[in-house]
C-alpha positions in Angstrom: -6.7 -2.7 -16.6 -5.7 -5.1 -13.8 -3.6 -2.3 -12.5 -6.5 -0.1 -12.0 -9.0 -2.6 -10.4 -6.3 -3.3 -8.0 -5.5 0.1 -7.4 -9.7 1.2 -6.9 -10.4 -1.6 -5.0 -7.8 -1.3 -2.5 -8.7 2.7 -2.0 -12.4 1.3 -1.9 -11.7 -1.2 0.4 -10.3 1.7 3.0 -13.9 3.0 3.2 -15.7 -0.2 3.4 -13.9 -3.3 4.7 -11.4 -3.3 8.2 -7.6 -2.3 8.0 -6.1 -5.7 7.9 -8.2 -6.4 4.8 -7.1 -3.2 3.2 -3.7 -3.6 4.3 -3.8 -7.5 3.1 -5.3 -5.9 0.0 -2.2 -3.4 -0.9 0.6 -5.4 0.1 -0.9 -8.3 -2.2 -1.2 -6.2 -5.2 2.1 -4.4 -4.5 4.4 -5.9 -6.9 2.4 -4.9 -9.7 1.5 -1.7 -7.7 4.8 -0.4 -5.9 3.3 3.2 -4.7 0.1 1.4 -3.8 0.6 1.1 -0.2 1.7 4.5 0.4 -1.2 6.0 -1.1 -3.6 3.7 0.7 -1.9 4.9 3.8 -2.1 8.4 3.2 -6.2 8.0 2.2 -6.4 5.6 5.7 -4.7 8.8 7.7 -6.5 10.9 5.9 -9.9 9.2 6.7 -9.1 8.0 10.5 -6.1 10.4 11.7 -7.3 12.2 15.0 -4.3 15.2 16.2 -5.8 14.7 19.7 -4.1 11.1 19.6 -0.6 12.7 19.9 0.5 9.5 17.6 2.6 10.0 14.3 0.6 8.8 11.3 0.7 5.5 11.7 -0.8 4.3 8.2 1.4 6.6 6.6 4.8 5.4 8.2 3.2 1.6 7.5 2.9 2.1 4.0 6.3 4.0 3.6 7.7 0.9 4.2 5.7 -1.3 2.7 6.4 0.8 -0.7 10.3 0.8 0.0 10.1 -3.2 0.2 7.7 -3.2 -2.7 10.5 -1.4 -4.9 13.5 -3.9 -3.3 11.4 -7.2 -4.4 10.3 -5.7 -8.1 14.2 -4.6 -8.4 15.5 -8.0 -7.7 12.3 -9.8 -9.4 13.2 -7.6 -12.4 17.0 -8.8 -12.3 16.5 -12.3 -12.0 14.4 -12.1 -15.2 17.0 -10.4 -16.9 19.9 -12.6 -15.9 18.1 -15.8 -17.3 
């Protein structure tokens, strides 16, 4: 259930509040989360992407690595659990 809230209130948030909230938002529930930022990237580009801006996705690329980091802390968090 605390997955989902997370989840819907970071995509919500896109629409609503500014990036650096939503971006505060999906990094914080990330951990839990791990393809959360890269989703919430996507919707941002998705939303906000203009072609006449001649920029890569900016969001997109963001929350690629965001997601990667996500997946290297919950690997180690995971393994220092188990070791103990």
């Amino acid at each position: 259930m605390t997955r989902m809230m997370l989840a819907c209130s970071a995509i919500i948030s896109t629409i609503f509040f500014p990036w650096p909230f939503t971006a505060l938002l999906a990094l914080a529930s990330s951990p839990v989360e791990p393809l959360l930022p890269l989703a919430v990237g996507i919707f941002m580009d998705t939303l906000y992407y203009t072609p006449s801006m001649r920029m890569p996705p900016f969001f997109v690329i963001i929350g690629a690595i965001a997601t990667i980091i996500a997946f290297f802390v919950r690997n180690r968090i995971r393994t220092g659990i188990i070791k103990r």
